[in-house]
Phi, psi and omega in degrees: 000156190273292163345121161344141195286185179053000195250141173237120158284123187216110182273139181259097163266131172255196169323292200307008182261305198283330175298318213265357182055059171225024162318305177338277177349280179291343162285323159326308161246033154269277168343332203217039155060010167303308173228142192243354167224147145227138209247094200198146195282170153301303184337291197327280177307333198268302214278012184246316176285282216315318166298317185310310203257285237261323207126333230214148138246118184081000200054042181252136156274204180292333210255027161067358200255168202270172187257184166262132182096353176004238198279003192259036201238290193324328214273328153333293178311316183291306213281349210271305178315308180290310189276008174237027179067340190198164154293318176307282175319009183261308230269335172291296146345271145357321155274312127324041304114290187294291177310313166287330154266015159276000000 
């Protein structure tokens, strides 16, 4: 780990880590041991699924320009998660998913 042994690195993140197209970014430094815990809203989860499933934040593609399903795609994303009881179970889904068709 990059932290001091006993230190825990811990990053505060908002909306604006997923609008900004930097999940990558920030998967990076987790991977690679900057950070070990994070400290983050619902903004945060609803705009990381919603970029996950749809593309989109907010009904932005990457390029800033609005989408079809526009600002109403977040509300998609929550209804998609709720009808699959948790996010850990989307995110399981999602994978299996991922898998069958690899």
């Amino acid at each position: 780990p990059v932290v001091a042994p006993g230190a825990v690195g811990a990053a505060v993140v908002g909306p604006a880590l997923v609008h900004s197209r930097a999940r990558a970014d920030f998967e990076w430094f987790i991977r690679n041991g900057y950070v070990q815990a994070v400290l983050a809203g619902n903004a945060v989860a609803v705009h990381d699924i919603e970029a996950a499933i749809f593309g989109t934040t907010l009904g932005m593609s990457n390029t800033g320009q609005p989408t079809d399903g526009g600002h109403g795609l977040h509300m998609r994303a929550i209804n998609r998660v709720r009808a699959l009881g948790s996010i850990e179970q989307a995110v399981e889904k999602a994978q299996k998913l991922a898998a069958a068709a690899a």
